[in-house]
C-alpha positions in Angstrom: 76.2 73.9 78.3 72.6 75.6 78.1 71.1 72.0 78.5 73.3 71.3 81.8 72.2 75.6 82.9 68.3 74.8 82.1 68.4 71.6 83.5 70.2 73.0 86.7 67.5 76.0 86.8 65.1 73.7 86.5 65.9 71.9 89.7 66.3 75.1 91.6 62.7 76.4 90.8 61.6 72.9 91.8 62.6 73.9 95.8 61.9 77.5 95.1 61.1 78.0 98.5 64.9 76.5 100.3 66.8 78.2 97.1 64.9 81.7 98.3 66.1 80.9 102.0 69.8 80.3 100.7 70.0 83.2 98.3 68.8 85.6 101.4 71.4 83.5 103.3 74.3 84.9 100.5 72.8 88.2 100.1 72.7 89.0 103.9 76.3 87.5 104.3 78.0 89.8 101.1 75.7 93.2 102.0 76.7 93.3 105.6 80.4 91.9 104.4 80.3 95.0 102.4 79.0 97.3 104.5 81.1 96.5 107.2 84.9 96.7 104.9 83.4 100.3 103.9 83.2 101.7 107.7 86.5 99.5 108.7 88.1 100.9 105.6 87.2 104.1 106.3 87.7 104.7 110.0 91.6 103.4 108.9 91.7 105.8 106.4 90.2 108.7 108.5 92.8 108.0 111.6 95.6 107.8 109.0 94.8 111.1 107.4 94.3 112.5 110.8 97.9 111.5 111.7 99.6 112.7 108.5 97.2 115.6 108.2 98.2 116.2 112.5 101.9 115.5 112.5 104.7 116.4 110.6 106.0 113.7 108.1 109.6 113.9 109.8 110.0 115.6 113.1 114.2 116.3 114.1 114.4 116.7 117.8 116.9 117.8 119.9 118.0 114.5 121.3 120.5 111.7 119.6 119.2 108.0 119.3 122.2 106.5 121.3 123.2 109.7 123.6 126.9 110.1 124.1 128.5 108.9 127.9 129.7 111.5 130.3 133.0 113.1 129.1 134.5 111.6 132.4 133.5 108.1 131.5 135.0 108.9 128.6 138.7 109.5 129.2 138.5 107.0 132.4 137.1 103.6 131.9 136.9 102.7 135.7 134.9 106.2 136.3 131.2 105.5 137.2 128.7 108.3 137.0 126.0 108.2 139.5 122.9 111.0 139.4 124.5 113.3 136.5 122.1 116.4 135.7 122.2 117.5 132.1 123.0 120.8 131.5 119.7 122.8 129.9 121.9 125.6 128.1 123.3 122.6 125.5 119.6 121.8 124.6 118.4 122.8 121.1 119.3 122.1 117.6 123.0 123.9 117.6 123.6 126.5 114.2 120.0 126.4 112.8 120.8 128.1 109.6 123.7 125.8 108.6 120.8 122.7 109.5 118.1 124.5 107.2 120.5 125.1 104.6 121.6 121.3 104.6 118.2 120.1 104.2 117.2 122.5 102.2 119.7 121.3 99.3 118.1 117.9 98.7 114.5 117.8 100.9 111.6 116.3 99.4 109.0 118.3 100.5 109.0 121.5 102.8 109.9 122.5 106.8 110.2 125.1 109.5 111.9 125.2 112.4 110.2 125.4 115.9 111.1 126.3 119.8 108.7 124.3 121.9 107.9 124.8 125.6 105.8 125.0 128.3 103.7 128.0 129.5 101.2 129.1 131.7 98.6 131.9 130.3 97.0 133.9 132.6 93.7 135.9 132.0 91.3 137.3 134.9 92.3 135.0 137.5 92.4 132.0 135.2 95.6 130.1 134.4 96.2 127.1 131.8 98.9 125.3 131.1 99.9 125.1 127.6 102.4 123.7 125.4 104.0 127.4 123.7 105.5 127.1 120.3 107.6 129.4 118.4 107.0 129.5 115.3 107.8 131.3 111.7 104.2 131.8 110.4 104.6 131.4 106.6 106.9 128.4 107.0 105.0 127.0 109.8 101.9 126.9 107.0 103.4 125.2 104.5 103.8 121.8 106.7 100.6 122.6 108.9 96.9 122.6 108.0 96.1 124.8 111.1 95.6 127.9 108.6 92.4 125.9 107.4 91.0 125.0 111.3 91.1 129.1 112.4 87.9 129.9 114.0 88.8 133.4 114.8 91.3 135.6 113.8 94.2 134.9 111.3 97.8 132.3 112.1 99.3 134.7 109.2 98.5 137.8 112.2 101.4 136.7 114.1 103.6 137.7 111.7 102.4 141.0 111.9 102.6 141.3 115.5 105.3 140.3 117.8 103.7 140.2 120.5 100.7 138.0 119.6 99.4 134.7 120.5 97.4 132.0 118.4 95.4 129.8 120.9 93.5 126.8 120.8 88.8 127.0 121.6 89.6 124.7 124.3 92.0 127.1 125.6 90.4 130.3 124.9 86.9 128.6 126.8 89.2 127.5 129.8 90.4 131.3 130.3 87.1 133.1 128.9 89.1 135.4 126.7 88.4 136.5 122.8 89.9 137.3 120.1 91.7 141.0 120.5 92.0 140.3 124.7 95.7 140.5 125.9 96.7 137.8 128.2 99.8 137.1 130.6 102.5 134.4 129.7 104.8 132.9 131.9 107.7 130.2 131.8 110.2 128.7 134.4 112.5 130.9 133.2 110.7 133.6 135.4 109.9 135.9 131.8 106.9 137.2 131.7 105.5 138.6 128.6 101.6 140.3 127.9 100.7 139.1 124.6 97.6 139.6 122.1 95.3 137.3 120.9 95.4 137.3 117.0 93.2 134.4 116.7 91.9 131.0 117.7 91.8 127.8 116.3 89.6 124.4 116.7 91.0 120.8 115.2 88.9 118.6 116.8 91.5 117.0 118.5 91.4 117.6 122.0 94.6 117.6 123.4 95.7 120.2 120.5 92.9 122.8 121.3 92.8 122.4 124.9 96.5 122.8 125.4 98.7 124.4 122.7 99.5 128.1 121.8 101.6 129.5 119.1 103.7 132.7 119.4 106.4 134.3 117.2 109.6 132.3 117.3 111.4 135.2 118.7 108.6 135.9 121.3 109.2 131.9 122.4 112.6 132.3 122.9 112.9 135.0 125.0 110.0 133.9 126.9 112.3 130.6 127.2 115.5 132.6 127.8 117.2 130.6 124.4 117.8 133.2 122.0 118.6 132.2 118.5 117.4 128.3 119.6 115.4 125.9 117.7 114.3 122.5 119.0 112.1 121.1 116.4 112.1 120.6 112.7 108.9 119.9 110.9 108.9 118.3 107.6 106.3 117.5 105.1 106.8 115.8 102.5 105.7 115.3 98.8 105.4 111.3 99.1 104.5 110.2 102.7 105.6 106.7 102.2 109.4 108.5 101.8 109.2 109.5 105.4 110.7 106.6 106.9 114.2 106.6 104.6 114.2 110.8 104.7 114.5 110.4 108.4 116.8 107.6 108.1 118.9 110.4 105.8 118.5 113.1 108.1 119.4 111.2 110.8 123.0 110.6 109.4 123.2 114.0 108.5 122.6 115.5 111.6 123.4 113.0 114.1 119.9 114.4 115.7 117.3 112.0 116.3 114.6 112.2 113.2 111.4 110.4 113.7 108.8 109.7 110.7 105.6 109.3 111.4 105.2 105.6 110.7 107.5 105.1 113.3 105.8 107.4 115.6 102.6 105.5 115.7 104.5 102.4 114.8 102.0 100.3 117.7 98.8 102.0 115.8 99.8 100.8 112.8 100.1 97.1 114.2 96.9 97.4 115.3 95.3 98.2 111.6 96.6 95.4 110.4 95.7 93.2 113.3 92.1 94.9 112.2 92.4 94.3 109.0 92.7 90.4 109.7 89.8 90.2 111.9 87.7 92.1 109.7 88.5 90.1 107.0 88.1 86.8 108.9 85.0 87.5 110.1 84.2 88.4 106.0 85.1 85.1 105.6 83.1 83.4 108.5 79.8 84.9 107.2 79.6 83.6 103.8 80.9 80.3 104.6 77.6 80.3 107.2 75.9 81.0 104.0 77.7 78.8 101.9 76.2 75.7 104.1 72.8 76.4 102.9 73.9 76.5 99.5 75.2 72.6 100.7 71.9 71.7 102.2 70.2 73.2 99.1 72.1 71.0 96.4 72.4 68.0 98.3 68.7 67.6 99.6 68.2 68.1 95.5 71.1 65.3 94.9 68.8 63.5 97.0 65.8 63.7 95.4 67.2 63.8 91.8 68.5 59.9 91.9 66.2 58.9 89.7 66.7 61.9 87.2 70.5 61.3 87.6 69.9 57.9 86.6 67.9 58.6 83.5 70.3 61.4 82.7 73.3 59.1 82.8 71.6 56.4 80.9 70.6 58.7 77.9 74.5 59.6 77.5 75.4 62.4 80.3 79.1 61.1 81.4 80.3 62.1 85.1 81.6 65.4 84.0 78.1 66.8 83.0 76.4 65.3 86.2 78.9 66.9 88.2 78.5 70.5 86.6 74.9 70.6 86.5 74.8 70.6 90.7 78.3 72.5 90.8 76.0 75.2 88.1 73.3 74.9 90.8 75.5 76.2 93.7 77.1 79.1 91.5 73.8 79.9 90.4 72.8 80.9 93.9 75.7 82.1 95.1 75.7 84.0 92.0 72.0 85.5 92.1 73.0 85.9 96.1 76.1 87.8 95.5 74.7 90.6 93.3 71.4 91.2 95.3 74.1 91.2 98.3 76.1 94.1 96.3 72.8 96.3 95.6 72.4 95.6 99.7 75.9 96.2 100.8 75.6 99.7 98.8 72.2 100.7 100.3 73.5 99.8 103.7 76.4 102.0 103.3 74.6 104.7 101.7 72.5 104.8 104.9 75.1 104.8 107.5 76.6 107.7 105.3 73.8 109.7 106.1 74.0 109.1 110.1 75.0 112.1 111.5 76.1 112.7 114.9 78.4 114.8 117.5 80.5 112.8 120.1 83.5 115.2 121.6 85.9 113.0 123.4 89.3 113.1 122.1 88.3 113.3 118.4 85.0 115.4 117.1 82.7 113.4 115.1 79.9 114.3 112.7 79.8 111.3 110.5 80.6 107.4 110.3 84.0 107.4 107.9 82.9 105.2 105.2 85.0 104.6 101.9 83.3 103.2 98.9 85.7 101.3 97.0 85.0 98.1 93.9 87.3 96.0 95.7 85.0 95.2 98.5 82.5 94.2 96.2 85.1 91.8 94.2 86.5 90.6 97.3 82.9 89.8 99.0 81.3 88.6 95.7 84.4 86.1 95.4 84.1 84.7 98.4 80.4 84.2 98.2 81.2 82.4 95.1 84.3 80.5 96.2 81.8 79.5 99.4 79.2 78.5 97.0 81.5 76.4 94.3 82.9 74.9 97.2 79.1 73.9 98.9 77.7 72.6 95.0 81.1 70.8 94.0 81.0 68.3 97.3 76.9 67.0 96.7 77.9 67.4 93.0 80.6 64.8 93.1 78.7 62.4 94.9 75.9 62.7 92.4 78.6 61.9 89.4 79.6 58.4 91.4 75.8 57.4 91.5 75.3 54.0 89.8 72.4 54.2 87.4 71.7 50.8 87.2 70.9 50.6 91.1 69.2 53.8 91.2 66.6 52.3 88.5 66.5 49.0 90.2 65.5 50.7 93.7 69.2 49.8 95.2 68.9 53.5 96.8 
């Protein structure tokens, strides 16, 4: 074996320039490979978090998956109802504290029950629209992460203060108030209620700081008219990938509809793995580019090696050792290709780590999302090698099946 490796080194220094040329060719192909899985991989990872990190795990709303017919439909099969208006007073997740004890027996993880509605706020001449939630402030924290996104002010202050209100920057720049200014809440339920801000938030998220507000559960629902009424549950839970069969759970439980968040964002998660496929297609596409000057490489060397191969079979080298000397040749590059490609792949990323940047559209940004991770390297390295195996092993064959005796009589 280290006569067949020199021998194959010596035949790529003899065309050092084209082995140069197709080692750049591997190196470009696994760096950029690289590079390219770390910010694809990351930006995945960084919408995911923002999900989990945004939503509960398991949300139970006030709504059944199959609702129940019209109690006239019911008792009279040949009844049709035409135009029926559901009656608003039914809304709302009936005997809370029987749900929360129920759940609380066997839940993975922790929740809080919410009344959700909408409001307008109303500060020197100004009014927003905002989506008003009631809320238990301890609770509320322990399935949130809004405790760590307060600007201004304290979420825990609510508790302290019935009559306070958390808002969101977008908000509070919409009606040009503080923190500590008192501003006017209304609902369609005609209440009206002055309430203090106790502090403001900021996500990044756009819709949620431009549009939501959190009050005291019992503020909400006598803003709302519901006393004692909860719509929501929040869950989180210890093991996100549980979400899907604790809703299921919950769900027959309850006979309330309980969503998890996979299913939630069931289309986005198609998408990542439609991503995922391209990404890793076009992975594939760029080394096997670069595995066709590995080809050109070992076969223009195939070419110009008859004789040698002639003289190499005649002192004793069989098929076999032909055939790994050009296949060694190929790996060789690849090889030396797929390691300076790694050292390039890691500089690259390293780079765009340090682009920063600020782009406010529906998500704040101050950085590319970039995840460093071995298996990128693995998985580009072993296609640049696969690609270059496959480009040796082809001229490397046809080498073996070279007749010595016409090669040294001038057949070809």
């Amino acid at each position: 074996m280290p006569l067949i490796l020199s021998i194959a080194m010596t035949h790529v220094r003899g065309r050092l320039r084209q082995s140069v040329v197709s080692v750049l060719g591997v190196m470009l192909g696994v760096g950029f490979s690289i590079a390219m899985a770390a910010l694809m991989q990351g930006s995945q990872e960084d919408f995911i978090a923002m999900l989990v990190d945004a939503m509960p795990h398991v949300e139970v709303s006030d709504e059944t998956r199959d609702p129940a017919p019209p109690p006239a439909a019911s008792f009279y099969g040949a009844v049709n109802v035409i135009g029926a208006r559901p009656d608003d007073d039914t809304r709302g997740l009936r005997n809370p504290t029987r749900l929360r004890a129920m759940l609380e027996s066997w839940l993975p993880g922790r929740m809080t029950m919410t009344l959700a509605g909408q409001a307008v706020l109303r500060y020197g001449g100004r009014d927003v629209a905002v989506s008003l939630t009631g809320v238990d402030p301890a609770s509320y924290l322990k399935v949130s992460t809004i405790g760590g996104d307060m600007r201004t002010g304290s979420f825990i202050e609510l508790a302290a203060n019935l009559n306070g209100i958390v808002i969101g920057s977008g908000v509070a720049e919409k009606l040009g108030a503080r923190l500590g200014d008192t501003i006017a809440a209304s609902t369609s339920s005609g209440a009206v209620r002055r309430l203090k801000i106790v502090g403001i938030y900021h996500t990044g998220v756009t819709q949620a700081d431009d549009a939501t507000a959190y009050a005291m559960l019992k503020t909400a629902q006598v803003l709302f008219a519901r006393p004692d009424v909860v719509n929501r549950i929040a869950v989180k839970l210890d093991d996100i990938n549980a979400a899907r069969s604790v809703a299921a759970r919950i769900e027959r439980m309850t006979g309330y509809r309980a969503t998890s968040w996979q299913e939630a964002n069931e289309a986005l998660m198609e998408v990542l793995v439609v991503r995922n496929v391209i990404m890793y297609t076009v992975v594939g596409a760029i080394l096997l580019v670069a595995g066709f000057g590995i080809f050109t490489i070992v076969s223009t060397i195939v070419h110009e090696k008859a004789r040698d191969i002639a003289i190499l079979k005649s002192l004793g080298f069989g098929q076999g050792d032909i055939r790994r000397i050009f296949l060694v040749e190929g790996l060789v590059i690849g090889a030396v290709g797929a390691v300076l490609g790694s050292i390039l792949g890691y500089l690259i990323t390293v780079g765009l780590d340090s682009v920063t940047f600020e782009v406010r559209t529906n998500v704040e940004m101050t950085s590319l999302p970039l995840t460093y991770s071995p298996l990128h390297y693995l998985i580009a390295s072993g296609f640049a090698l696969l690609a270059a195996g496959i480009a040796g092993y082809l001229p490397a064959r046809r080498a073996a099946k070279l007749n010595p005796v016409e090669i040294i009589r001038g057949a070809s």
